[in-house]
N, C-alpha and C positions, 0 to 999 in steps of 0.2 A: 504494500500500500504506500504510493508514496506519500511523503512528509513533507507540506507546506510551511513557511512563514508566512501571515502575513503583515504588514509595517505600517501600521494607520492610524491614524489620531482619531479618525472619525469613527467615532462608537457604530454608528447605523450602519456602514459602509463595512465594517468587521463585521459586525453580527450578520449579516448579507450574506458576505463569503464563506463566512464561516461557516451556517448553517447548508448553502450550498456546494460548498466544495466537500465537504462532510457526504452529505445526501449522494454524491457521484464518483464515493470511494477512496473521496483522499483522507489524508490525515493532516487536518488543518488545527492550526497553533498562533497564537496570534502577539503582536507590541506595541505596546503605541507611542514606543518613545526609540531615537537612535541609542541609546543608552541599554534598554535592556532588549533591544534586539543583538546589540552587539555581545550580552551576556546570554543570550539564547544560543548563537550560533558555535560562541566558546563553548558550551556545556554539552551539547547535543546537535545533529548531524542532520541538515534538512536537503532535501532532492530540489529544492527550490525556493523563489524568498519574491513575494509582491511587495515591492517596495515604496512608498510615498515618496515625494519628492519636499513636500511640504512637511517637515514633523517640529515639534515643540523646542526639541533641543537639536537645530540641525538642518541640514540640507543632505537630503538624500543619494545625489550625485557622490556628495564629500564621504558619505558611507561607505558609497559600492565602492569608490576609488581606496578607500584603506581597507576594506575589505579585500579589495585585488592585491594593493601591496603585500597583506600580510599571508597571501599564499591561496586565499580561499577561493575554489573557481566556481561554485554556488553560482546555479543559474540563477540571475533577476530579473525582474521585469518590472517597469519603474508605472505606477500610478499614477497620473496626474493631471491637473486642470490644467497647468501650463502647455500651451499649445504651441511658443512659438519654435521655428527651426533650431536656433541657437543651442536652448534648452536640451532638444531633442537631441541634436548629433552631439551635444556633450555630455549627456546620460548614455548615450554606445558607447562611446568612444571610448568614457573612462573603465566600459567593462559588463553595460548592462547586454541582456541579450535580447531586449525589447521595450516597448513602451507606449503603453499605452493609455490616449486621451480621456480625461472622464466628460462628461458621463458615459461609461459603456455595461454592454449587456454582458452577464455572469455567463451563460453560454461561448459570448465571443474568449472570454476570459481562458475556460476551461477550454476552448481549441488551441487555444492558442503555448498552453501549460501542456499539455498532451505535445504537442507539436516539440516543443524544446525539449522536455524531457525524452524525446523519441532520438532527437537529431545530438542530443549530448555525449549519446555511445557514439565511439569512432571504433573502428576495426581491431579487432586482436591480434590478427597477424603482422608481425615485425617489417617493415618497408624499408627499403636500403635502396642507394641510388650514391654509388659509389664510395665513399667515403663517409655519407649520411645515411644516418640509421635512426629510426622511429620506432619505439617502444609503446603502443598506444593503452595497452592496458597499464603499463607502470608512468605513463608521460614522460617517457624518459627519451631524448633527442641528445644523439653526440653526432659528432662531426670531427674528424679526424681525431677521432678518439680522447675530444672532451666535450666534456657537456653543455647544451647550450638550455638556457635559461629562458621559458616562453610565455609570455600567459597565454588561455584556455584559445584567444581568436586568431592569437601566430599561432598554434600550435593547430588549429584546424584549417588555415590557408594553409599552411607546411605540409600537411599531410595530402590536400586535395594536390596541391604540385606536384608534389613527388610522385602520386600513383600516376599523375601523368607528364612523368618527368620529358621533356623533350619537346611535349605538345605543348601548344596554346593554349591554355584555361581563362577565359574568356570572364571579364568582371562580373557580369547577370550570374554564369555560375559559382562566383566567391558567393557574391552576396547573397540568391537562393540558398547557398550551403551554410550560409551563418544565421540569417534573419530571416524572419517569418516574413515583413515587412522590408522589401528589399529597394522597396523606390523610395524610403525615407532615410535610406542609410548611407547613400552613394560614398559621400564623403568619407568616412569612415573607414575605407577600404586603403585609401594613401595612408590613414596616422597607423593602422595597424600592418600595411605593408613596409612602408617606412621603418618601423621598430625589428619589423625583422628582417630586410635585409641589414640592417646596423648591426644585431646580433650575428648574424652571419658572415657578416663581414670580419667582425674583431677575431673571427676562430681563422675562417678561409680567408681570407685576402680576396683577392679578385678571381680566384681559383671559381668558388660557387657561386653562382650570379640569379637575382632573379632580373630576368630581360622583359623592361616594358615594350611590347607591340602593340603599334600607333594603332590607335582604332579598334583593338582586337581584345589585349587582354593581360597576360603573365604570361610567360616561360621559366623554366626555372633547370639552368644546366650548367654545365662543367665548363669552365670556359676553354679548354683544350678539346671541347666538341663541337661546337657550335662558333662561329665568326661573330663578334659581336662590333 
């Protein structure tokens, strides 16, 4: 049964989900302050975390962001009246894996939970592409036999590349493979590609490349295979 958070000041707007993500088999838990949500997630091990953007003591972006710092890859999905762009692609960016506008319907909510929770398993078979190797059940990535350090959204572009290492992996399919909501995230796609070719770079040098193609998408290859 999976195990919800949810992060809401608003009494009615809990008791809502609660009652209905309960009724549809999950096991929902609730905070209504960034303070003892952050003593919840220390204590106990949730599959997921609805997170307010608005709470009493806080800003909910500033949550997920130390929540990522300090290791936790806890899917989130951020709640909120705030509508404008800005808002938006800096709740991805810092780590969420969705967000959405209120007022919304409890059903949209539960596809949308179902959906990440479905897309969060990545493969168990180990993926190698020369000197990179992909550990997906342990998250464990080396590269010339040391380790490279990822959060959860390098670590799922790295993997879609690699399985097609050589080809073109085309943006719509990053963004289908990370977000639900994939025409609100465009942006998003440079800060989290960015971070990892930088990490890739400090191990390989110019050796491992990911190759932007104009119009098209990523590559991601050996630079002694491909002319770049």
């Amino acid at each position: 049964m999976p195990k919800i958070l949810i992060v809401e000041d608003d009494f009615q707007i809990t008791k809502s989900l609660m009652i209905n993500l309960k009724y549809s088999g999950f096991e929902a838990h609730s905070a209504s302050s960034i303070a003892e949500a952050w003593e919840r997630i220390k204590e106990d091990h949730y599959d997921l975390m609805c997170l307010d953007v608005g709470l009493p003591d806080g800003n909910g972006i500033d949550f997920c962001q130390k929540v990522r710092e300090e290791g936790d890859e806890i899917p989130i999905i951020f709640l909120s009246a705030r509508t404008d762009e800005t808002t938006v692609v800096k709740g991805i960016s810092c780590g969420g894996d969705d967000y959405i506008r209120k007022p919304f319907g409890v059903e949209e909510l539960k596809v949308r939970i179902n959906k990440i929770l479905k897309k969060f398993s990545l493969p168990t078979a180990l993926i190698t592409f020369g000197d990179l190797t992909i550990d997906p059940v342990k998250r464990l990535v080396t590269l010339k036999e040391q380790v490279v350090t990822l959060g959860r959204k390098e670590l799922e572009i790295l993997v879609l590349l690699t399985k097609k290492a050589g080809e073109i992996v085309t943006r719509e399919n990053i963004l289908s493979t990370l977000y639900e909501n994939a025409d609100l995230y465009d942006r998003t796609v440079d800060s989290h590609m960015s971070h990892l070719r930088r990490k890739l770079k400090e191990i390989a040098g110019k050796d491992l490349q990911i190759n932007s193609v104009y119009g098209m998408g990523y590559r991601l290859v050996w630079a002694s295979t491909y002319a770049t």
